[in-house]
C-alpha positions, 0 to 999 in steps of 0.5 A: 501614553498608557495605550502606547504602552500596553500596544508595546507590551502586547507587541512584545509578547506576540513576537516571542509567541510567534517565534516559539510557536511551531505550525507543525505541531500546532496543525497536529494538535488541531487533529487531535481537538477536532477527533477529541470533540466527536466523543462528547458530541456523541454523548450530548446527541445521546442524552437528546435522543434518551430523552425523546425514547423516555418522552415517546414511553411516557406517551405511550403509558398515557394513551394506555391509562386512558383506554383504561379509565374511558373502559371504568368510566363505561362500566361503571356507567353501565351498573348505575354507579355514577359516582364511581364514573365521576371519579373516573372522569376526572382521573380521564381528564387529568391523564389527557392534559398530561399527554399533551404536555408529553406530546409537546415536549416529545415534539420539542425533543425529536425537533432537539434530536434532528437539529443535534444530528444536522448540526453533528453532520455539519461539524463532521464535514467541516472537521474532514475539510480542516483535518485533510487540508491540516495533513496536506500542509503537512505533507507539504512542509515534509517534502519542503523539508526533504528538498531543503537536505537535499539542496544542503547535500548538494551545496556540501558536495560543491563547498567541501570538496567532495566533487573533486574527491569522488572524481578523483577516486574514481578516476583511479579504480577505473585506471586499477580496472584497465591495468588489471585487465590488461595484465589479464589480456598478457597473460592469456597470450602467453599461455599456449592455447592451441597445444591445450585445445590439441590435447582436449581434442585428443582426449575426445578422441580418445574417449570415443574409441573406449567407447567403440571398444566396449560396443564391440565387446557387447556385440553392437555393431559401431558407425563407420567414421567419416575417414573410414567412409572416404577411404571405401569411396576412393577404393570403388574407382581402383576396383573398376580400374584393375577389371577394365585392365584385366579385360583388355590384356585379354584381348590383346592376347586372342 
Protein backbone atom coordinates (compact mmCIF):
# COMPACT_ATOMS: atom_id res chain seq x y z
CA UNK A 1 0.00 0.00 0.00
CA UNK A 2 2.56 2.30 1.15
CA UNK A 3 4.73 1.67 -2.54
CA UNK A 4 1.45 2.30 -4.35
CA UNK A 5 1.38 5.39 -2.83
CA UNK A 6 4.68 6.87 -3.21
CA UNK A 7 4.55 5.61 -7.15
CA UNK A 8 1.24 8.03 -7.35
CA UNK A 9 2.93 10.76 -5.46
CA UNK A 10 5.90 10.42 -7.75
CA UNK A 11 3.73 10.09 -10.71
CA UNK A 12 2.07 13.01 -9.58
CA UNK A 13 5.08 15.34 -9.37
CA UNK A 14 6.56 13.88 -12.74
CA UNK A 15 3.43 15.10 -14.54
CA UNK A 16 3.25 18.70 -13.33
CA UNK A 17 7.35 18.72 -13.88
CA UNK A 18 6.90 17.60 -17.47
CA UNK A 19 4.38 19.98 -18.02
CA UNK A 20 6.42 23.11 -16.67
CA UNK A 21 9.56 22.01 -18.21
CA UNK A 22 10.10 23.65 -21.47
CA UNK A 23 13.18 21.81 -23.90
CA UNK A 24 14.15 25.27 -25.25
CA UNK A 25 15.22 26.63 -22.42
CA UNK A 26 16.37 23.57 -20.66
CA UNK A 27 18.82 22.58 -23.90
CA UNK A 28 20.03 26.45 -23.31
CA UNK A 29 20.68 25.98 -20.21
CA UNK A 30 22.56 22.82 -20.81
CA UNK A 31 24.89 25.45 -23.28
CA UNK A 32 25.42 27.34 -20.65
CA UNK A 33 26.72 24.44 -17.83
CA UNK A 34 28.68 22.82 -20.40
CA UNK A 35 31.19 26.53 -21.56
CA UNK A 36 30.72 27.04 -17.59
CA UNK A 37 32.77 23.63 -16.64
CA UNK A 38 35.67 24.51 -19.01
CA UNK A 39 36.89 27.65 -16.73
CA UNK A 40 37.15 25.07 -13.73
CA UNK A 41 38.85 22.41 -15.44
CA UNK A 42 41.24 24.86 -16.67
CA UNK A 43 41.96 25.69 -13.15
CA UNK A 44 42.10 22.09 -12.08
CA UNK A 45 44.71 21.04 -14.99
CA UNK A 46 46.47 24.25 -13.96
CA UNK A 47 46.99 23.26 -10.31
CA UNK A 48 48.51 19.74 -11.95
CA UNK A 49 50.70 21.19 -14.05
CA UNK A 50 51.99 23.90 -10.83
CA UNK A 51 52.78 20.92 -9.37
CA UNK A 52 54.70 19.08 -11.87
CA UNK A 53 56.85 22.92 -12.82
CA UNK A 54 57.56 23.00 -8.78
CA UNK A 55 58.33 18.98 -8.63
CA UNK A 56 60.75 19.16 -11.70
CA UNK A 57 62.40 22.62 -9.53
CA UNK A 58 62.90 20.70 -6.69
CA UNK A 59 64.78 17.75 -8.90
CA UNK A 60 66.64 19.86 -10.26
CA UNK A 61 67.94 21.71 -6.72
CA UNK A 62 68.44 18.17 -5.75
CA UNK A 63 71.07 17.06 -8.48
CA UNK A 64 72.70 20.48 -7.74
CA UNK A 65 73.20 19.82 -3.98
CA UNK A 66 74.56 16.71 -4.85
CA UNK A 67 77.26 17.93 -7.25
CA UNK A 68 77.82 20.07 -4.41
CA UNK A 69 78.48 17.89 -1.62
CA UNK A 70 80.10 14.93 -3.90
CA UNK A 71 82.87 18.10 -4.89
CA UNK A 72 83.14 18.77 -0.27
CA UNK A 73 83.30 15.01 0.10
CA UNK A 74 86.56 15.16 -2.71
CA UNK A 75 88.23 18.15 -0.90
CA UNK A 76 87.82 17.20 2.11
CA UNK A 77 89.11 13.92 1.35
CA UNK A 78 92.06 15.35 -0.51
CA UNK A 79 93.23 17.43 2.76
CA UNK A 80 93.19 14.50 5.00
CA UNK A 81 89.89 15.60 6.80
CA UNK A 82 88.02 12.46 7.08
CA UNK A 83 85.80 13.72 9.37
CA UNK A 84 84.72 16.73 7.37
CA UNK A 85 83.76 14.04 4.56
CA UNK A 86 82.01 11.68 6.70
CA UNK A 87 79.64 14.62 7.51
CA UNK A 88 79.50 15.23 3.99
CA UNK A 89 78.64 11.79 3.14
CA UNK A 90 75.58 11.52 5.05
CA UNK A 91 74.23 14.75 3.87
CA UNK A 92 75.26 13.10 0.08
CA UNK A 93 73.06 10.28 1.19
CA UNK A 94 70.14 12.07 2.56
CA UNK A 95 69.85 14.48 -0.48
CA UNK A 96 69.78 11.24 -2.84
CA UNK A 97 66.96 9.21 -1.13
CA UNK A 98 65.23 12.82 -1.45
CA UNK A 99 65.59 12.91 -5.13
CA UNK A 100 64.15 9.79 -5.69
CA UNK A 101 61.05 10.64 -3.90
CA UNK A 102 60.79 14.00 -6.06
CA UNK A 103 61.59 11.82 -9.07
CA UNK A 104 58.65 9.61 -8.47
CA UNK A 105 56.30 12.03 -7.45
CA UNK A 106 57.40 14.13 -10.31
CA UNK A 107 56.56 10.98 -12.51
CA UNK A 108 53.25 10.68 -10.92
CA UNK A 109 52.55 14.49 -11.51
CA UNK A 110 53.45 14.43 -15.45
CA UNK A 111 51.40 10.82 -15.49
CA UNK A 112 48.47 13.16 -13.50
CA UNK A 113 49.07 16.21 -15.91
CA UNK A 114 48.54 14.05 -19.48
CA UNK A 115 45.68 12.13 -18.39
CA UNK A 116 44.26 15.91 -16.90
CA UNK A 117 44.83 16.78 -20.41
CA UNK A 118 43.56 13.52 -22.28
CA UNK A 119 40.49 13.73 -20.21
CA UNK A 120 39.92 17.86 -20.96
CA UNK A 121 40.27 16.67 -24.83
CA UNK A 122 37.61 14.30 -24.37
CA UNK A 123 35.45 16.45 -22.62
CA UNK A 124 35.79 19.30 -25.14
CA UNK A 125 34.80 16.69 -27.66
CA UNK A 126 31.75 15.50 -26.11
CA UNK A 127 30.83 19.14 -25.03
CA UNK A 128 30.94 20.56 -29.14
CA UNK A 129 28.70 17.15 -30.00
CA UNK A 130 25.98 18.00 -27.37
CA UNK A 131 26.24 21.90 -27.96
CA UNK A 132 25.96 21.58 -31.85
CA UNK A 133 23.29 18.93 -31.66
CA UNK A 134 21.57 21.19 -28.72
CA UNK A 135 21.22 24.30 -31.47
CA UNK A 136 20.59 22.21 -34.44
CA UNK A 137 17.34 20.91 -32.12
CA UNK A 138 17.06 24.26 -31.60
CA UNK A 139 17.07 25.93 -34.90
CA UNK A 140 14.58 22.99 -35.63
CA UNK A 141 11.98 24.00 -33.11
CA UNK A 142 12.49 27.63 -34.71
CA UNK A 143 11.63 26.89 -37.98
CA UNK A 144 8.59 24.36 -36.66
CA UNK A 145 7.82 27.49 -34.81
CA UNK A 146 7.70 29.65 -37.94
CA UNK A 147 5.82 26.83 -40.06
CA UNK A 148 3.51 26.64 -37.25
CA UNK A 149 2.56 31.13 -38.12
CA UNK A 150 2.34 30.58 -41.08
CA UNK A 151 0.22 27.56 -41.60
CA UNK A 152 -2.03 29.65 -38.51
CA UNK A 153 -1.91 32.81 -41.09
CA UNK A 154 -3.05 30.62 -43.91
CA UNK A 155 -6.16 29.13 -41.91
CA UNK A 156 -7.04 32.81 -40.80
CA UNK A 157 -6.95 33.79 -44.50
CA UNK A 158 -9.77 30.94 -45.19
CA UNK A 159 -11.50 31.18 -41.81
CA UNK A 160 -11.83 35.17 -41.60
CA UNK A 161 -12.83 35.95 -44.68
CA UNK A 162 -9.91 37.86 -45.81
CA UNK A 163 -9.67 35.55 -49.10
CA UNK A 164 -12.82 36.92 -50.08
CA UNK A 165 -12.06 40.65 -48.87
CA UNK A 166 -8.42 40.68 -50.62
CA UNK A 167 -10.16 39.35 -54.13
CA UNK A 168 -12.93 41.64 -53.53
CA UNK A 169 -10.49 44.80 -53.30
CA UNK A 170 -8.68 43.95 -55.80
CA UNK A 171 -11.07 43.36 -58.13
CA UNK A 172 -12.21 46.83 -57.79
CA UNK A 173 -8.61 48.86 -58.04
CA UNK A 174 -8.09 47.18 -61.27
CA UNK A 175 -11.74 48.12 -62.87
CA UNK A 176 -10.57 52.19 -61.17
CA UNK A 177 -7.17 51.23 -63.39
CA UNK A 178 -9.25 50.57 -66.81
CA UNK A 179 -11.60 53.37 -66.19
CA UNK A 180 -8.95 55.68 -65.52
CA UNK A 181 -7.24 54.56 -68.19
CA UNK A 182 -9.74 54.84 -70.86
CA UNK A 183 -10.78 58.22 -69.81
CA UNK A 184 -7.14 58.86 -70.73
CA UNK A 185 -7.58 57.06 -74.28
CA UNK A 186 -10.81 59.72 -74.75
CA UNK A 187 -9.40 62.50 -73.96
CA UNK A 188 -6.32 62.10 -76.13
CA UNK A 189 -8.79 61.50 -78.99
CA UNK A 190 -10.15 64.40 -78.61
CA UNK A 191 -7.15 66.67 -78.47
CA UNK A 192 -6.33 67.49 -82.24
CA UNK A 193 -2.74 65.94 -82.67
CA UNK A 194 -1.89 66.89 -86.00
CA UNK A 195 -2.60 70.66 -86.04
CA UNK A 196 0.01 70.40 -82.87
CA UNK A 197 2.53 68.27 -84.75
CA UNK A 198 1.98 71.16 -87.80
CA UNK A 199 2.82 73.72 -85.40
CA UNK A 200 5.79 72.16 -83.82
CA UNK A 201 7.01 71.61 -87.24
CA UNK A 202 6.48 75.11 -88.20
CA UNK A 203 8.51 75.96 -85.57
CA UNK A 204 11.62 73.76 -86.59
CA UNK A 205 10.99 75.65 -89.78
CA UNK A 206 11.34 78.40 -88.34
CA UNK A 207 13.91 78.24 -86.41
CA UNK A 208 16.18 76.86 -89.12
CA UNK A 209 15.62 79.87 -91.06
CA UNK A 210 16.80 82.26 -88.05
CA UNK A 211 19.71 80.20 -88.05
CA UNK A 212 20.45 80.49 -91.88
CA UNK A 213 19.95 84.31 -91.29
CA UNK A 214 22.66 84.84 -88.75
CA UNK A 215 25.15 82.39 -91.29
CA UNK A 216 24.46 84.77 -93.86
CA UNK A 217 24.84 87.64 -91.92
CA UNK A 218 28.58 85.97 -90.56
CA UNK A 219 29.46 85.23 -94.25
CA UNK A 220 28.98 81.67 -93.98
CA UNK A 221 27.86 80.24 -96.95
CA UNK A 222 24.19 78.15 -96.00
CA UNK A 223 23.61 74.20 -97.97
CA UNK A 224 20.91 74.38 -100.33
CA UNK A 225 17.95 72.63 -99.11
CA UNK A 226 16.19 69.61 -100.88
CA UNK A 227 13.58 72.16 -102.69
CA UNK A 228 16.25 74.34 -103.83
CA UNK A 229 18.18 71.28 -105.22
CA UNK A 230 15.08 70.20 -107.11
CA UNK A 231 14.18 73.19 -108.40
CA UNK A 232 18.00 73.47 -110.21
CA UNK A 233 17.68 69.81 -111.65
CA UNK A 234 14.15 70.26 -113.12
CA UNK A 235 15.62 73.77 -114.64
CA UNK A 236 18.74 72.07 -116.70
CA UNK A 237 16.43 70.12 -119.08
CA UNK A 238 14.24 73.67 -120.16
CA UNK A 239 17.72 75.39 -120.63
CA UNK A 240 18.87 72.54 -123.17
CA UNK A 241 15.13 73.00 -124.60
CA UNK A 242 15.34 76.79 -125.56
CA UNK A 243 18.85 76.16 -127.14
CA UNK A 244 17.71 73.21 -129.47
CA UNK A 245 14.60 75.75 -130.25
CA UNK A 246 17.02 78.38 -131.10
CA UNK A 247 19.15 76.35 -133.11
CA UNK A 248 16.30 75.04 -135.42
CA UNK A 249 14.65 78.42 -136.51
CA UNK A 250 17.89 79.12 -137.84
CA UNK A 251 17.77 76.64 -139.82
CA UNK A 252 14.52 77.17 -141.24
CA UNK A 253 15.39 80.82 -141.88
CA UNK A 254 19.23 79.93 -144.24
Amino acid sequence: MFNRFIRAIKSLFGGMISTIEDPKLILEQNIRELNDQIPQMNENIATVKANAVMLRKEVDRYEKSISEITAKIKAAINADRDDLAQGYALQLEKVRENLEQSKQQLQYADQAYGKAIKVKQAFMREKDRKIKEAREALRASERAEWQSRVADALESFEMGGLDQTHQEMVNRLNEQTARNEARMEIALESVDTQSMEIEANAEKLRAQELVNQFKLEMGKETAPSKKEKTIEVDDEPDAEKESQKTIGKQKTKS
